[in-house]
DOTIKE-760608 format. One line per 2 residues: number of its first residue (from 0); their letters; for each residue y, x, z of C-alpha. Coordinates in pm, 1 decimal. Layout:
BEGIN
NUM> A> Y X Z; ...
//
This chain:
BEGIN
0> XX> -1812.1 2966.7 9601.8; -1767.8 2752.5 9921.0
2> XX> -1999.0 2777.9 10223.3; -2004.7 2401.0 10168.2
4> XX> -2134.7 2458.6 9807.2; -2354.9 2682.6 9901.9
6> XX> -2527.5 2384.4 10133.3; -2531.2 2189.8 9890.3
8> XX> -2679.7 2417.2 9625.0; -2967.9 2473.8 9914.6
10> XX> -3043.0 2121.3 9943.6; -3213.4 2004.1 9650.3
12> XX> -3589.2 2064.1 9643.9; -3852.3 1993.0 9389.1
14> XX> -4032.0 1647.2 9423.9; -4230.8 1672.6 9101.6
16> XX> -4398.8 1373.4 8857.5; -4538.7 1480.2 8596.3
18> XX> -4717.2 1365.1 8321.8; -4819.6 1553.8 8010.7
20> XX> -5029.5 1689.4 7754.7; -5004.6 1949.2 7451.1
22> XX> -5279.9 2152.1 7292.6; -5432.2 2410.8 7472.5
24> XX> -5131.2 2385.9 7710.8; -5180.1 2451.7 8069.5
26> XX> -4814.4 2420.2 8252.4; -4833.5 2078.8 8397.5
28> XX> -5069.6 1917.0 8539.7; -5195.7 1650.0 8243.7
30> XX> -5221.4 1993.2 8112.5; -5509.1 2064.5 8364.9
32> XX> -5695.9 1768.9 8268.2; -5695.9 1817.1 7918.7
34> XX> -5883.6 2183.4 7939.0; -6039.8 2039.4 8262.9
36> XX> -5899.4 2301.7 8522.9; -5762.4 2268.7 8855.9
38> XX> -5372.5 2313.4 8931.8; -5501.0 2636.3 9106.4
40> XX> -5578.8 2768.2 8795.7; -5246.1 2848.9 8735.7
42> XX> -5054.7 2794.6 9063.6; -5081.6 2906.9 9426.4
44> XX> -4895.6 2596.9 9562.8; -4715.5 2423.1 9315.0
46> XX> -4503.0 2542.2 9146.7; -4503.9 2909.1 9190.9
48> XX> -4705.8 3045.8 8981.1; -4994.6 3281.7 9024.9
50> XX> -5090.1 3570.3 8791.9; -5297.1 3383.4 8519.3
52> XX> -5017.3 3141.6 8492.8; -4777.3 3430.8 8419.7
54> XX> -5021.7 3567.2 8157.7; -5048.1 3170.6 8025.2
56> XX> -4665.4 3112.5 8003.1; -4603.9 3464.2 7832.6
58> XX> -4878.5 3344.4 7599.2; -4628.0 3090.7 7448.8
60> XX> -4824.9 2814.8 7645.7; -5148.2 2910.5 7455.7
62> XX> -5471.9 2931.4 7693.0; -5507.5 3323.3 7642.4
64> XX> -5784.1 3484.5 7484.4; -6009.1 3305.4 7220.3
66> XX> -5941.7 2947.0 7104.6; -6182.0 2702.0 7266.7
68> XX> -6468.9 2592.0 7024.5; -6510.8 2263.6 7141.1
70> XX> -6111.2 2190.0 7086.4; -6145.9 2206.9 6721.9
72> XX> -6505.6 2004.4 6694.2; -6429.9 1747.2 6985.7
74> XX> -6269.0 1469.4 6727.4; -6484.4 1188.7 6749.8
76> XX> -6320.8 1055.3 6423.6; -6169.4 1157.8 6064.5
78> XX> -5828.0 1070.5 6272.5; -5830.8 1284.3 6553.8
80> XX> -5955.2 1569.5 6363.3; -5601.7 1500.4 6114.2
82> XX> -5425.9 1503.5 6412.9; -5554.7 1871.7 6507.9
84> XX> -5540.5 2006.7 6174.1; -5143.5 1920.6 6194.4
86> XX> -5102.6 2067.2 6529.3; -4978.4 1722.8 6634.5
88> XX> -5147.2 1597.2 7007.0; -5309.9 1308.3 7080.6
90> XX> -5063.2 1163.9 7349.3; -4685.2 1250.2 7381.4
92> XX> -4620.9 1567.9 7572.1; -4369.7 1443.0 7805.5
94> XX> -4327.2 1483.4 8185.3; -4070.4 1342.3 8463.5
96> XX> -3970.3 1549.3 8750.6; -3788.5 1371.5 9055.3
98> XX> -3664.5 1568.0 9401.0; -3525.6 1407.8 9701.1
100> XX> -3389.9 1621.5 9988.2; -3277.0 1620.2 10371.9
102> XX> -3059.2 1859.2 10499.4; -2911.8 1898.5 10813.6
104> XX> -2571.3 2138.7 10886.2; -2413.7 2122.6 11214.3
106> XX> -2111.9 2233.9 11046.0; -1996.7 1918.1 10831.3
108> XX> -1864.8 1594.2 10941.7; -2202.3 1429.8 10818.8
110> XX> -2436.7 1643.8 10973.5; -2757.0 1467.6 10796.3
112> XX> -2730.8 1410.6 10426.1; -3030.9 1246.2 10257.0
114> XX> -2843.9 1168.8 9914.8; -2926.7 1440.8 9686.2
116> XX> -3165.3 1353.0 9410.2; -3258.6 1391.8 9034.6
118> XX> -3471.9 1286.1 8774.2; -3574.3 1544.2 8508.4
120> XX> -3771.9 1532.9 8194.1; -3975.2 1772.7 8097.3
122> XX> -4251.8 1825.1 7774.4; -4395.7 2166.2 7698.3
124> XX> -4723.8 2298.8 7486.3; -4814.4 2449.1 7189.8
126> XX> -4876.7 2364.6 6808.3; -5248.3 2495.1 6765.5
128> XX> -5172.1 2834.4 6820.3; -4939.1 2942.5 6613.6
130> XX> -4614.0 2864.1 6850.7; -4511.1 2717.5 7172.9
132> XX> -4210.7 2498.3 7329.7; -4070.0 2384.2 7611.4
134> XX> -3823.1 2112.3 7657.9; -3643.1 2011.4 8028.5
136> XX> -3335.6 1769.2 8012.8; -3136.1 1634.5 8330.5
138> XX> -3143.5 1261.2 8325.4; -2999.4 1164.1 8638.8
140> XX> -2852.5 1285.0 8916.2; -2702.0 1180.0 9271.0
142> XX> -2504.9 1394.3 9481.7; -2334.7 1711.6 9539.4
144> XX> -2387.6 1906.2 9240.2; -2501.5 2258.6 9191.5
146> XX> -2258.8 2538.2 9104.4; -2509.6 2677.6 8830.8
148> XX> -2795.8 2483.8 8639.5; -3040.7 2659.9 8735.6
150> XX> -3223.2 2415.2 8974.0; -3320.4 2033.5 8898.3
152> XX> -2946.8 1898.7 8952.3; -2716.5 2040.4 8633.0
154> XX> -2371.9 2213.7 8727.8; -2158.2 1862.0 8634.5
156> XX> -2360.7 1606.2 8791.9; -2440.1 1459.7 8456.3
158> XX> -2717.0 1382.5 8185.2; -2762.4 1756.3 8068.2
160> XX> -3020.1 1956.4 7827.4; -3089.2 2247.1 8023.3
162> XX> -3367.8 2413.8 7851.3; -3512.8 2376.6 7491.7
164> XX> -3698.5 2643.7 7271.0; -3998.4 2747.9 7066.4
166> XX> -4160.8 3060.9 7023.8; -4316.0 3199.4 6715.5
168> XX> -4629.6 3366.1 6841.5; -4728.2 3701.5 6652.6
170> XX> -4423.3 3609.2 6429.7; -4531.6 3773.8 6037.3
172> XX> -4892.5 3912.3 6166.2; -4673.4 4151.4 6424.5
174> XX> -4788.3 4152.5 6799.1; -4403.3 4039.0 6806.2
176> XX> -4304.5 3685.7 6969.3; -3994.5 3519.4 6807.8
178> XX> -3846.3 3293.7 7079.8; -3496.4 3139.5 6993.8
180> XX> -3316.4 2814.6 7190.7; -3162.1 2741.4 7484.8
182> XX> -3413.4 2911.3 7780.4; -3391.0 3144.4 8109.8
184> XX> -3348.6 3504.1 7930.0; -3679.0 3680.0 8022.8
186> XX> -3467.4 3921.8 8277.1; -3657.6 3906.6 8642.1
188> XX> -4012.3 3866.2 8717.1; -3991.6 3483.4 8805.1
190> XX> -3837.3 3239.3 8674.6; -3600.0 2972.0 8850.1
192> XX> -3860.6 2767.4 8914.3; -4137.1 2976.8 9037.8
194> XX> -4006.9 2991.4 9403.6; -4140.9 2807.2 9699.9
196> XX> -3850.8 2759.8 9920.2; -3562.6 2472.4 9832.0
198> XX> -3305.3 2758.3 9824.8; -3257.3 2995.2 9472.4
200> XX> -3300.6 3339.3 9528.3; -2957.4 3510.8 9554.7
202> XX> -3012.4 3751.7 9266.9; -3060.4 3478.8 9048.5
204> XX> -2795.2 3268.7 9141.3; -2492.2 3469.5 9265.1
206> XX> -2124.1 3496.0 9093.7; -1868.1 3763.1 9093.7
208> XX> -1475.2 3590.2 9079.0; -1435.2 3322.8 8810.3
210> XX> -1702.0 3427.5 8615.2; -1967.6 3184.9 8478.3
212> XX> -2247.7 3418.6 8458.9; -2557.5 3389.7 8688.9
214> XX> -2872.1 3576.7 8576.6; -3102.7 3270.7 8633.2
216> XX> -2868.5 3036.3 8437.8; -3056.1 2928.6 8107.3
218> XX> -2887.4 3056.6 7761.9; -2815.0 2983.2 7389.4
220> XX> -2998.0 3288.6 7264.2; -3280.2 3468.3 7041.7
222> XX> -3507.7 3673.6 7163.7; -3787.5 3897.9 7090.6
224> XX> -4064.2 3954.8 7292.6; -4445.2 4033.0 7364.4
226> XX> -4725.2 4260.1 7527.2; -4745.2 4629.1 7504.1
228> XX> -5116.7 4630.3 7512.0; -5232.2 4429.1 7803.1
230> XX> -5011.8 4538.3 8089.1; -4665.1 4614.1 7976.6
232> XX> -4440.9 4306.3 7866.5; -4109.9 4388.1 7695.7
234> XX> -3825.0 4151.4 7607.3; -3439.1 4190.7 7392.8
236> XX> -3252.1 3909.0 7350.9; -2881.4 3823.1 7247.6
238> XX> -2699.9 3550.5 7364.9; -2449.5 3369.4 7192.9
240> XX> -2285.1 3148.3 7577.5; -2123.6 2804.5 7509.8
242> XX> -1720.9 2914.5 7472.9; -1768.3 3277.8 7440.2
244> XX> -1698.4 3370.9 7111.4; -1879.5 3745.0 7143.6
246> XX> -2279.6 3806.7 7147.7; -2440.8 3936.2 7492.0
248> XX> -2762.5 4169.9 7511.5; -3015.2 4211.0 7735.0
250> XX> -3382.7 4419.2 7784.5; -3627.2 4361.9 8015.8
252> XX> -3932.6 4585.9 8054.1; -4246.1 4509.8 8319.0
254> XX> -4545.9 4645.9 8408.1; -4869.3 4519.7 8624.3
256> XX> -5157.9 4776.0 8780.4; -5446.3 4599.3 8912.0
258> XX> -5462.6 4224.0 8909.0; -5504.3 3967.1 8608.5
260> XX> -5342.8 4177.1 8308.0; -5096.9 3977.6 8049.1
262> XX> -5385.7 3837.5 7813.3; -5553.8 3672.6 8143.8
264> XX> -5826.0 3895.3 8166.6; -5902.0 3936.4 8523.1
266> XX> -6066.3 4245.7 8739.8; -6415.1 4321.7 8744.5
268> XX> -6466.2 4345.0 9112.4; -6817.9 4530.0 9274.3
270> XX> -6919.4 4241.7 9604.6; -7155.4 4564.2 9700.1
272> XX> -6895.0 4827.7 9725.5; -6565.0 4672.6 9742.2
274> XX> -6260.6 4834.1 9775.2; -5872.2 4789.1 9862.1
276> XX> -5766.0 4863.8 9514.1; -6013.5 4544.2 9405.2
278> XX> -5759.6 4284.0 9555.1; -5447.3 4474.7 9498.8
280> XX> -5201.7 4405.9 9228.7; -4862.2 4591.5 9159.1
282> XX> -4600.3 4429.3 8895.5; -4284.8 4584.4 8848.3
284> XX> -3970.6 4516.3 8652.4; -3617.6 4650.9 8526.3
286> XX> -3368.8 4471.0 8316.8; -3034.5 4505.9 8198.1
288> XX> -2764.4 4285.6 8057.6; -2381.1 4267.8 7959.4
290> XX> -2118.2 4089.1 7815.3; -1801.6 3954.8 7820.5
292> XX> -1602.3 3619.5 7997.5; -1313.5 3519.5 7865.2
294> XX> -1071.8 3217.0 7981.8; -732.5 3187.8 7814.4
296> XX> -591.0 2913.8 8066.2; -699.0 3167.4 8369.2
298> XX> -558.5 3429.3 8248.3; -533.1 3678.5 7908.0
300> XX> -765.2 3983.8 8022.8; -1129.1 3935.8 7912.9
302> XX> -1339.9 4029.7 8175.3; -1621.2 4247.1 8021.6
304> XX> -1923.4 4324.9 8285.5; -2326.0 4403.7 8309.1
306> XX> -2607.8 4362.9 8516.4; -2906.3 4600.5 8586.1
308> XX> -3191.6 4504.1 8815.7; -3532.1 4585.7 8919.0
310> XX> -3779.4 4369.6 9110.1; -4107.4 4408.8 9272.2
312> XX> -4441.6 4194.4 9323.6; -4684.5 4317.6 9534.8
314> XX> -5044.9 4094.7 9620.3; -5298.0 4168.9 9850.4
316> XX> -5545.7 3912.6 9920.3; -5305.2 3592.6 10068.7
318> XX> -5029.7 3825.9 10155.7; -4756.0 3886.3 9864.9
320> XX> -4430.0 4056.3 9939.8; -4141.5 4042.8 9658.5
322> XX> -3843.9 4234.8 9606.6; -3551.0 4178.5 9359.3
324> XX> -3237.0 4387.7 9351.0; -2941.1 4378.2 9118.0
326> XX> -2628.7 4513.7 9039.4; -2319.3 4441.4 8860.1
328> XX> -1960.0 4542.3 8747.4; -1697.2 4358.4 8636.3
330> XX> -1358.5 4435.1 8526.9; -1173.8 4148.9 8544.7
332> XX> -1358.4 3866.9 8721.0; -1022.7 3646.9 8741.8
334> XX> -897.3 3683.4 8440.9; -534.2 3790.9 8541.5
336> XX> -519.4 4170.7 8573.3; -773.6 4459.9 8535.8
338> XX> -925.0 4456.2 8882.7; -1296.9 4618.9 8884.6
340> XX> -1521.0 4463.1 9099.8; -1860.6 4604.5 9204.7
342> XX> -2164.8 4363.0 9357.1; -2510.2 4456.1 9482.8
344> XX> -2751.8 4189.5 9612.5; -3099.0 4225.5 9741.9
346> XX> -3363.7 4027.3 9822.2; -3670.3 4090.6 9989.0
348> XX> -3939.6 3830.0 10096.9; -4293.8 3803.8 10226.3
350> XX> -4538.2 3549.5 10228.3; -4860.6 3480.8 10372.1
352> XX> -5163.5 3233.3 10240.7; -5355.1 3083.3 10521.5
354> XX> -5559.3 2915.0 10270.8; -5857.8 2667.9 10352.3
356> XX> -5905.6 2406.2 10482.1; -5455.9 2468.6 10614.5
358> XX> -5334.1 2520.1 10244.1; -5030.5 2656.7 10462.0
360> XX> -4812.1 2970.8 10356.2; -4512.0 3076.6 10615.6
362> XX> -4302.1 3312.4 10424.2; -3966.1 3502.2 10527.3
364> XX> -3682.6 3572.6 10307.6; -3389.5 3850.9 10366.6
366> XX> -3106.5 3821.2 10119.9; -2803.1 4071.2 10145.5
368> XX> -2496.5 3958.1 9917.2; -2221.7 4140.3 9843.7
370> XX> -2055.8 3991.9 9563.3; -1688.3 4139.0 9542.8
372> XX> -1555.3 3842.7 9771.6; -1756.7 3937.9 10083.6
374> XX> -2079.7 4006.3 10237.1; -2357.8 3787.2 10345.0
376> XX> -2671.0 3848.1 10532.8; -2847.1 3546.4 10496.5
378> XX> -3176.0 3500.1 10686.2; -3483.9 3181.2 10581.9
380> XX> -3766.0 3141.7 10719.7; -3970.7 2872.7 10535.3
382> XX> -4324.9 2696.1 10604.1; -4479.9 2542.6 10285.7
384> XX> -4794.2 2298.5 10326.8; -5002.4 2165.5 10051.9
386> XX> -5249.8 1897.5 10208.8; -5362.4 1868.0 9837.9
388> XX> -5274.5 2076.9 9500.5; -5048.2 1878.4 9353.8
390> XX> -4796.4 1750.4 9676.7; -4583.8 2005.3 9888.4
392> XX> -4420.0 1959.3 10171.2; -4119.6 2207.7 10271.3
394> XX> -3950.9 2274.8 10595.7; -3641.0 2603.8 10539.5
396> XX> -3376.1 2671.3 10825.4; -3079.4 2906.2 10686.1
398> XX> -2910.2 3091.0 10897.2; -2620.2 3330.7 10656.3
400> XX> -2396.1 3563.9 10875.6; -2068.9 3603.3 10614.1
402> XX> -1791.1 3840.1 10595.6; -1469.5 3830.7 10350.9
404> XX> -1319.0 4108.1 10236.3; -1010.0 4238.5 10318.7
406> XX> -979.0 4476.0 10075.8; -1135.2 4678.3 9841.2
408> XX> -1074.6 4989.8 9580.0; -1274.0 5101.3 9293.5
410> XX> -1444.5 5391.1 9539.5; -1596.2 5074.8 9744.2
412> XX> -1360.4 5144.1 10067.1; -1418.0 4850.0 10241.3
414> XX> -1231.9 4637.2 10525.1; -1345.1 4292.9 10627.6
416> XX> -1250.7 4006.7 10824.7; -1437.0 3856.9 11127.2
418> XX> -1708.4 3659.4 10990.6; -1880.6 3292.7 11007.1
420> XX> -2224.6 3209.4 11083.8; -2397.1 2873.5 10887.0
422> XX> -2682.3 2750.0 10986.1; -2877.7 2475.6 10807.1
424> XX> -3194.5 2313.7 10864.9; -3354.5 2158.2 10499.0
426> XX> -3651.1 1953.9 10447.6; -3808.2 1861.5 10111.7
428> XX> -4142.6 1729.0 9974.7; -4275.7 1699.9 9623.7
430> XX> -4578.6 1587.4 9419.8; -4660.7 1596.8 9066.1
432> X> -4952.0 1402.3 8861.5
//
């Protein structure tokens, strides 16, 4: 992918409306009015989400723990109370998500570009409690499109259904979810989404060759998943990819010490005697996946590959530091001979909460890419305000030091040619309602 591309692909940024509402859902924020909650609830800033929002969207979009008794006796009528005893809600669940971006790159002949922006549907929630859904379809789009559809603009620039599933909580009385659509394959700790800065985070988004495979790109799939008591999620899936006519797999195994656990209970926490390990929390992950690409007018050699990666959350207090690491193989990312070619990618970021009355966090991200084709070191430093919960205000400068390679042999022996340095300054802002 082209430097160019990749400027592109870093300037579209989230400027959320939403409206919605679906049972005990909490994802959006109609969501928070229904059960009466703020967006904090869920969210640091909007709309990364904070540990009780994890535990809520692993829940299927179900408020964890106990059903709320006034949900079920709260019809003031015969009618309303129909309405809950088919699972159907009172107003349609449906949400509208708009971004509009500025970006600024020295490097191209039209060094500001305010033309990128989206519209995106959205409608998520839960039937009672017996399953949950989410729905997110591309309606419009303007400007230079995104290499994968991972972010608000799809990969052709065009109407497109990017995410739409249900999940079968406790599927046959088993502690077993049964989720099956088009989604993100539960593989890293975050989803797509659940970043603060306008740019992806390299593990999720980078490509090796030809190949169409990202690990943040959503997928046709079926998956089972669900809590190993109440702080070890597991996930399997297979994927069946548009135009691949053989099944994928993938696993995905996390675990979280200290902290809100997966069913949203949170710590019991002595004011007399406090301690460090009262505000700590640790959640780590691994994941593997693999499959095969093949492209008949690129070339006859399928190229068969995998993935395995492990990330890292750490929270203290208002300081959180991530770290996500993958790597891959592929043996024929072109298509047109057996060539194997080996990527590793890294990320590593910190952030820090300066919280009231500044609802301000300055974070730091270090990305290293090497992704068959060459290296980058890509530094971004990001400040994120929220005057209130629900609007955000972004500023991101990019500065990526790349290399190409030369050449390369299955033993990694590297040579590579003088590199570039990009630098791009982004601006974005968002609200949601």
């Amino acid at each position: 992918m082209s430097y160019r591309s990749r400027c592109a692909v870093a300037a579209l940024t989230v400027l959320g409306l939403v409206l919605a509402y679906a049972g005990q859902a909490l994802a959006i924020p109609a969501f928070a009015r229904q059960n009466k909650a703020e967006c904090s609830t869920c969210h640091t800033i909007y709309p990364t989400l904070n540990e009780f929002g994890e535990a809520f969207m692993k829940n299927s979009y179900v408020w964890p723990g106990k059903p709320k008794a006034a949900a079920a006796n709260s019809s003031p009528d015969a009618r309303k109370e129909a309405m809950l005893l088919a699972g159907i809600p009172e107003m349609i669940p449906v949400s509208f998500r708009a971004s509009l971006d500025a970006a600024y790159d020295p490097s191209q002949e039209n060094k500001f570009d305010l033309s990128t922006r989206a519209l995106q549907l959205q409608a998520g929630g839960a039937f009672r409690r017996l399953a949950g859904f989410f729905v997110t379809y591309n309606a419009y789009t303007e400007g230079p499109p995104k290499s994968s559809s991972t972010g608000v603009t799809p990969s052709n620039n065009n109407p497109d259904l990017q995410e739409l599933f249900v999940q079968w909580r406790h599927a046959f009385g088993t502690p077993i979810n049964l989720k099956a659509g088009r989604f993100e394959p539960d593989l890293t700790l975050w989803k797509t989404s659940n970043r603060l800065t306008i740019a992806d985070l390299a593990t999720q988004e980078y490509r090796v060759g030809d190949s169409p495979f990202a690990v943040g790109d959503p997928q046709d799939a079926l998956e089972l998943n669900g809590t190993i008591g109440p702080r070890v999620f597991a996930a399997a899936g297979i994927v069946n990819r548009k135009e691949q006519n053989t099944k994928e797999g993938y696993g995905h195994l996390e675990c979280r010490i200290g902290g809100t656990d997966y069913l949203g209970n949170e710590p019991e926490v002595d004011l007399d005697s406090d301690s460090i390990w009262d505000y700590l929390s640790l959640t780590v992950g691994g994941y593997g996946y693999f499959g095969r690409n093949a492209d008949a007018e690129l070339g006859p050699y399928n190229d068969d590959y995998y993935r395995a990666g492990i990330d890292a959350d750490l929270l203290y207090k208002r300081f959180r530091l991530r770290f996500s690491g993958v790597k891959g193989r592929d043996n024929a990312p072109n298509y047109t001979a057996r060539n194997v070619a080996n990527s590793l990618v890294m990320v590593g970021e910190a952030q820090y909460l300066f919280g009231s009355p500044v609802n301000l966090i300055g974070l730091f991200r270090y990305e290293y890419v090497d992704d068959a084709s060459g290296i980058s070191r890509n530094y971004i430093p990001s400040l994120v305000f929220a005057p209130i919960q629900n609007v955000k205000l972004t500023l991101e400068y990019q500065y990526k030091a790349e290399s190409e390679h030369l050449g390369r042999t299955d033993s990694n022996d590297i040579a590579l040619l003088p590199g570039t340095i990009n630098r791009i300054g982004l601006i974005g802002a968002s609200f949601s309602f």
